[in-house]
C-alpha positions in Angstrom: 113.4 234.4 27.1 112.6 238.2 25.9 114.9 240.8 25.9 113.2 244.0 26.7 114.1 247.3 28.9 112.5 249.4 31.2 110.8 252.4 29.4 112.5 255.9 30.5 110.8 258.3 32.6 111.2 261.0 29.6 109.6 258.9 27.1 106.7 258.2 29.1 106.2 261.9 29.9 106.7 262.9 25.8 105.9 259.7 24.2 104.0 261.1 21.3 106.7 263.1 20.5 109.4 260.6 20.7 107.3 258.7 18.8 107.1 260.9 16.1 110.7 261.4 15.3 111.6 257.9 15.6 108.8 257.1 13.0 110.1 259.9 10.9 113.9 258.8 11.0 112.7 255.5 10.0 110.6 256.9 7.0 113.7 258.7 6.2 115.7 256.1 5.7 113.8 254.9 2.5 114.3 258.7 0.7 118.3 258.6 1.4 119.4 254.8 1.0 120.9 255.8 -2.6 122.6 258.5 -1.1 126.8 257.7 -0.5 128.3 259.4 2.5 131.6 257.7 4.3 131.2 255.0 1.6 127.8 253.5 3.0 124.6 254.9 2.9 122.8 257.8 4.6 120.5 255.3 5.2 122.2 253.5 7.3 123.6 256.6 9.4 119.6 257.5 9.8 118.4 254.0 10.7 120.9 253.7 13.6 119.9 256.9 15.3 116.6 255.6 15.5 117.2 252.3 16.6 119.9 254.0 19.3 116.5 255.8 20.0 114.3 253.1 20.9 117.2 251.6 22.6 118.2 254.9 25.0 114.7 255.6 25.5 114.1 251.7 27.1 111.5 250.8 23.8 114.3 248.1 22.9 112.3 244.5 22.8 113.0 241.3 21.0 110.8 238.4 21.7 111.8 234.5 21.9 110.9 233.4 18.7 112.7 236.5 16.9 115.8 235.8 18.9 116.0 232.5 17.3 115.6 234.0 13.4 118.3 236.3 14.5 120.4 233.6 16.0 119.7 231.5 12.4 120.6 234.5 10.7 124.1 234.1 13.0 124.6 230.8 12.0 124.3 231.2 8.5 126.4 233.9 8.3 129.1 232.4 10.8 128.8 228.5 8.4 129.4 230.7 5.2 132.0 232.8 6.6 134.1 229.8 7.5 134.0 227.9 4.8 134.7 230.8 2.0 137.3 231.6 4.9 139.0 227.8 4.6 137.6 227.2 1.1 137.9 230.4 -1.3 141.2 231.8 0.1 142.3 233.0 -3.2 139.5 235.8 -3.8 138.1 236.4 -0.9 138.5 239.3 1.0 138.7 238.7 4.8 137.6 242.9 5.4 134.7 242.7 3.1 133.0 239.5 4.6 133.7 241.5 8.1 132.4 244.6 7.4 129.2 242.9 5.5 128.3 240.5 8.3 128.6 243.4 10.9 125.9 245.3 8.6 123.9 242.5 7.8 123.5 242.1 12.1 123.0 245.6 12.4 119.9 245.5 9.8 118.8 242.3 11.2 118.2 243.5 14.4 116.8 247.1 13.1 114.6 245.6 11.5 113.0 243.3 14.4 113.7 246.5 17.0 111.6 249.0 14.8 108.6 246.1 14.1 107.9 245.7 17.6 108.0 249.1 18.5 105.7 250.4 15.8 103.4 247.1 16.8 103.7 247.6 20.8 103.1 251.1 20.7 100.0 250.3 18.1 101.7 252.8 15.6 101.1 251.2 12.1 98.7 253.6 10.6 100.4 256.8 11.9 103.6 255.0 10.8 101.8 254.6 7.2 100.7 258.4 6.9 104.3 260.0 7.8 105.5 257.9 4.7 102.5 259.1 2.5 103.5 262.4 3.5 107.1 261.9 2.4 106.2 259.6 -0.5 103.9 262.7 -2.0 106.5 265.7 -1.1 108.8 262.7 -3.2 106.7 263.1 -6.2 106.2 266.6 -6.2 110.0 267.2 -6.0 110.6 264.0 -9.1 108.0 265.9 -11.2 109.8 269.5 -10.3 113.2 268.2 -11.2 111.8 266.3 -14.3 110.3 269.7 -15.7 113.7 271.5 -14.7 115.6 268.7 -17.2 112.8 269.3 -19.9 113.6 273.1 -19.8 117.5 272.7 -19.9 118.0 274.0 -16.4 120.4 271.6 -14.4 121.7 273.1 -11.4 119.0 272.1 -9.2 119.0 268.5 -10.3 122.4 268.1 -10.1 122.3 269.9 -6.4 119.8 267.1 -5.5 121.7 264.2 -6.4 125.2 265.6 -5.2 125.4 262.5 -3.3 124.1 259.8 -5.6 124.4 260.0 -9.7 124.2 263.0 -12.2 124.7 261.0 -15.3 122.2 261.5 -17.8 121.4 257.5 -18.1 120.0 257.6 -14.5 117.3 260.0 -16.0 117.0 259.9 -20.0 115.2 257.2 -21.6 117.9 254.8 -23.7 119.8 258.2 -24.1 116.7 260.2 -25.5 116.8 263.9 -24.5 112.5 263.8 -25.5 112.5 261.2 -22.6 113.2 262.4 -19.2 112.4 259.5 -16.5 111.5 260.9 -12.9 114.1 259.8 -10.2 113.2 262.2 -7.3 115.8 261.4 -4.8 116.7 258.6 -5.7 119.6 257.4 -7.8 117.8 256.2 -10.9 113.6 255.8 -11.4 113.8 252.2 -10.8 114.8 252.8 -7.6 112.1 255.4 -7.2 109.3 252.6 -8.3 110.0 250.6 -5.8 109.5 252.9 -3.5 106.5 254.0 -4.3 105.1 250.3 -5.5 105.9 249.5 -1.6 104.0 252.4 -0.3 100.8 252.2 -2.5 100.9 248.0 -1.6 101.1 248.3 1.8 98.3 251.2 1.9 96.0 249.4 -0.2 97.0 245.7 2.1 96.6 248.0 5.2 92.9 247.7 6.2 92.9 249.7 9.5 94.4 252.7 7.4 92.1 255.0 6.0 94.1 256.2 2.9 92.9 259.4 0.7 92.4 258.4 -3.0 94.1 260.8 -4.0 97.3 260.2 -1.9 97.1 256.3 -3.9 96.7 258.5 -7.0 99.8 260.6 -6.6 101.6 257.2 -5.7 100.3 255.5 -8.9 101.0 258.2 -10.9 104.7 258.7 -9.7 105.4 255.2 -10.4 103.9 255.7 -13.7 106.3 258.8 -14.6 110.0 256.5 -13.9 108.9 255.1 -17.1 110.6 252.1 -15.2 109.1 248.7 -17.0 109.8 246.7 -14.4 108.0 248.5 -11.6 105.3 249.6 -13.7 104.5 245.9 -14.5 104.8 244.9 -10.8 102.4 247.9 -9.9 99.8 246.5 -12.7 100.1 242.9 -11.4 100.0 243.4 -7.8 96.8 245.9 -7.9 95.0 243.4 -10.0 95.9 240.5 -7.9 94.9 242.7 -4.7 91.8 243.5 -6.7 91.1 240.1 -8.0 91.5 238.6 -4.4 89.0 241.3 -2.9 86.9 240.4 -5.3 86.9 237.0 -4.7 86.5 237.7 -0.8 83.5 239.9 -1.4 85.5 243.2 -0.1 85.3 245.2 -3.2 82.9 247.9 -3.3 82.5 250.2 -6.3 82.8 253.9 -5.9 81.7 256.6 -8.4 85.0 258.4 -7.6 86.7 256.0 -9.2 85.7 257.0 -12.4 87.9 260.5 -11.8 91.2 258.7 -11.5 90.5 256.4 -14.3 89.4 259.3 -16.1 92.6 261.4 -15.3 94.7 258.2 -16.1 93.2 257.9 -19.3 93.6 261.1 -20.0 97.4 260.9 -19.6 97.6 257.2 -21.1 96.7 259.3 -24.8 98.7 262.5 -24.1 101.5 260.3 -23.3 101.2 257.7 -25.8 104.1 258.7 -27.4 106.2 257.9 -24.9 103.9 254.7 -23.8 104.7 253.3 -26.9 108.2 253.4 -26.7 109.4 252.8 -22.8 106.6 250.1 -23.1 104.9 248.3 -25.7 108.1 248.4 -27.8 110.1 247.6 -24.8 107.7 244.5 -24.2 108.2 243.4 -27.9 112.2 243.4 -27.5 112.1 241.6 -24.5 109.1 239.1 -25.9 111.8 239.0 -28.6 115.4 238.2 -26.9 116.9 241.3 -27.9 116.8 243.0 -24.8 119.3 243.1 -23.0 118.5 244.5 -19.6 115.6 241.9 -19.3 117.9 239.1 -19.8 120.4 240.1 -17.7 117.6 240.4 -14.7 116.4 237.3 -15.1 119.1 235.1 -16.7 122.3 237.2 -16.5 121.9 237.3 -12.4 121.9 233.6 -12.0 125.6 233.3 -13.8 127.6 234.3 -10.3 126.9 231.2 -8.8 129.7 229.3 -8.6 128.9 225.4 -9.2 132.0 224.5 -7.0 131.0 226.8 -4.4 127.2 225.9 -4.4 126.8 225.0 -0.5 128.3 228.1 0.8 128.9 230.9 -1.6 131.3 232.8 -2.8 131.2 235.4 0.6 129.0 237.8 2.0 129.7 240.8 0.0 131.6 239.2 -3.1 129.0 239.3 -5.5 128.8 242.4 -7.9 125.4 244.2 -7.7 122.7 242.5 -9.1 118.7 243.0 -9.4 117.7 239.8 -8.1 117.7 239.4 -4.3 117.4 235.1 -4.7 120.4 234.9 -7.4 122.1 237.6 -4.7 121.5 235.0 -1.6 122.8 232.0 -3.5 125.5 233.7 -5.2 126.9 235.3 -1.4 125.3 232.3 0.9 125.5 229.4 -1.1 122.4 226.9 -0.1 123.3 227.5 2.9 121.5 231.3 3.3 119.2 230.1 0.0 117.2 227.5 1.5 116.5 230.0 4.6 115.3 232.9 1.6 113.1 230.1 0.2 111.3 229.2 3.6 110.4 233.1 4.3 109.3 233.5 0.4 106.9 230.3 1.5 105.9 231.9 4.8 104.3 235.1 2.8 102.6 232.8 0.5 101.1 230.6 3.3 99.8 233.7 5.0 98.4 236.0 1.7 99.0 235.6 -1.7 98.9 238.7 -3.0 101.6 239.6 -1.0 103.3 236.5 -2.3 103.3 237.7 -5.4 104.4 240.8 -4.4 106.9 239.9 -2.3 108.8 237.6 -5.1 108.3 240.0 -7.7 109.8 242.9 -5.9 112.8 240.7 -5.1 113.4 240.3 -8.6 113.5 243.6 -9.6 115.8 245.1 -7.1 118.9 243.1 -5.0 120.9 245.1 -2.5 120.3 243.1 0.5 123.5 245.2 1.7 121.3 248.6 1.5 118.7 249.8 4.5 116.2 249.7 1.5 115.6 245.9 1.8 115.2 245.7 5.0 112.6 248.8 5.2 111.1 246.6 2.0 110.6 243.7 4.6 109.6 246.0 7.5 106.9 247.4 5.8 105.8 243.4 4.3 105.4 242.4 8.0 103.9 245.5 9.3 101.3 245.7 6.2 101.5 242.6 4.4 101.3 239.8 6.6 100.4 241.0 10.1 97.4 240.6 11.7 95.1 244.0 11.9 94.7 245.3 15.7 93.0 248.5 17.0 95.5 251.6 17.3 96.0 254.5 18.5 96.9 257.8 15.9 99.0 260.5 16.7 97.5 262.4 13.7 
């Protein structure tokens, strides 16, 4: 049976408008998930006005089959609780696992609320343009700050990120002052790749949208100015496997214009070299090597908080340290119990497109947090872009 409400007289009379601002709040939530206020995130302050939204204004609808993730989701969470509950006494911490499963809920059922809105009110591609318009004011700000560090001048910088970090290792390249990394709003450039990677995927993936070349310009470039290996390697791969597969299908078709951006890109590739050739081909020869220790730590180091005696159910939502790989995060804090569960949806992306696959796994090795609004806007915009089925829509722009 569906749960759904009766739609409000004042959102029927200004739906376009109400629209707007829901879609914008939700945008929103992506630029100020690194941001700490009343120890959580802005993000999640943001994301439940407009879920409260959709819910006061009678757009609040959940369909059968979604009720029954969410009530998986429930029973995972409730079998894992238990256990480390009866089981892991001596750590755990009766407050966190409450407080965690109350968010992880909260984001479970955001996320499905704000999907079918945005799909019943056939709002994809207007949803897709409000977040190119934030993405590319994103940049712009990333590249203003970056030039501000160059030329010594802090205050503004540091007036930005009053609410995440101001250290210098969340912007300077292995402690390099010749090396600033853009970070925009974000809490290091990482953080900022991702961002951006999930923005250009989903507009390239999105085939109703009619994205500007330039606006998937200003998004490469952005993710090409963290200076973040990992996300610059995820943007490479993905774009050629999105390329590749289009290829394959017979949807590529060559453009003259493309020559400009690979121009423009070659043009910065040489200016730039000097720092190419440090954040990246000597980067890729430590890692190739063993000597970095970042890269082992992603994709070794994450694996080591699984507990052996605690393999079936965890150690407790919440009680593992943050770590950059969402899988070694599930079965660290679930146990088998929420890895199997991860596994199956990994699957379902691959059964339904491969490049987003690929993506999909990638991205979730690069960046945990399933306990941040960022995730879950991750595997909004995977659904919405990746994986859904086109349909014609309407545009409020």
């Amino acid at each position: 049976m569906d749960i759904s409400l009766n739609e409000t007289e004042i959102y029927r009379r200004y739906a376009d408008r109400w629209s707007v601002l829901i879609l914008t709040l939700a945008a929103a939530t992506f630029l100020v998930s690194d941001w700490a206020v009343l120890y959580s995130s802005l993000g999640d302050f943001v994301l439940a006005f407009a879920v409260l939204l959709i819910f006061l204004l009678g757009k609040f609808h959940i369909q059968k089959k979604q009720m029954i993730v969410l009530l998986t989701v429930v029973t995972v969470l409730a079998l894992t609780f238990i256990l480390s509950y009866l089981y892991n006494d001596y750590w755990f911490s009766l407050r966190r696992a409450i407080l965690s499963t109350v968010k992880l809920i909260f984001y479970s059922v955001s996320l499905v609320s704000l999907y079918n809105y945005i799909k019943q009110e056939q709002l994809s591609s207007t949803f897709l343009k409000l977040n190119n318009i934030l993405a590319i004011a994103t940049v712009v700000i990333g590249i203003i700050l970056t030039i501000l560090i160059y030329l010594d001048s802090l205050e503004l910088p540091h007036f930005v990120w009053s609410f995440t970090r101001q250290d210098t290792r969340s912007y300077l390249y292995a402690g390099n002052d010749a090396i600033v990394r853009t970070r925009s709003v974000f809490s290091e450039p990482a953080h900022l790749g991702h961002y951006l990677n999930i923005l250009f995927f989903s507009n390239v993936m999105h085939k109703k949208s009619q994205t500007k070349k330039t606006v998937l310009f200003i998004l490469a470039a952005g993710i090409l100015l963290t200076l973040s290996y990992s996300m610059i390697l995820i943007f490479l791969i993905s774009s050629a496997t999105v390329l590749i597969a289009r290829l394959i299908k017979g949807d590529f078709y060559w453009s003259d214009w493309y020559l400009v951006p690979v121009a423009i890109l070659g043009g910065l590739i040489i200016y730039f070299w000097e720092y190419i050739d440090v954040t990246i081909i000597e980067r890729t020869k430590s890692i190739l090597s063993g000597e970095d220790g970042s890269a082992n730590i992603r994709l070794f180091g994450a694996w080591t908080y699984v507990e052996r005696d605690r393999l079936l159910m965890g150690n407790g939502i919440g009680h593992t340290p943050p770590i950059t790989n969402i899988y070694a995060y599930i079965l660290s804090d679930f146990g088998l119990i929420g890895f199997i569960p991860s596994i199956g949806l990994t699957l379902y992306m691959l059964l339904n497109s491969l490049p987003t696959f690929i993506f999909f796994v990638m991205m979730n090795m690069a960046k945990g947090g399933y306990l941040n609004p960022a995730f879950w806007m991750f595997l909004l915009f995977v659904f919405l872009y990746g994986i859904s089925k086109e349909q014609n829509e309407r545009d409020l722009y």
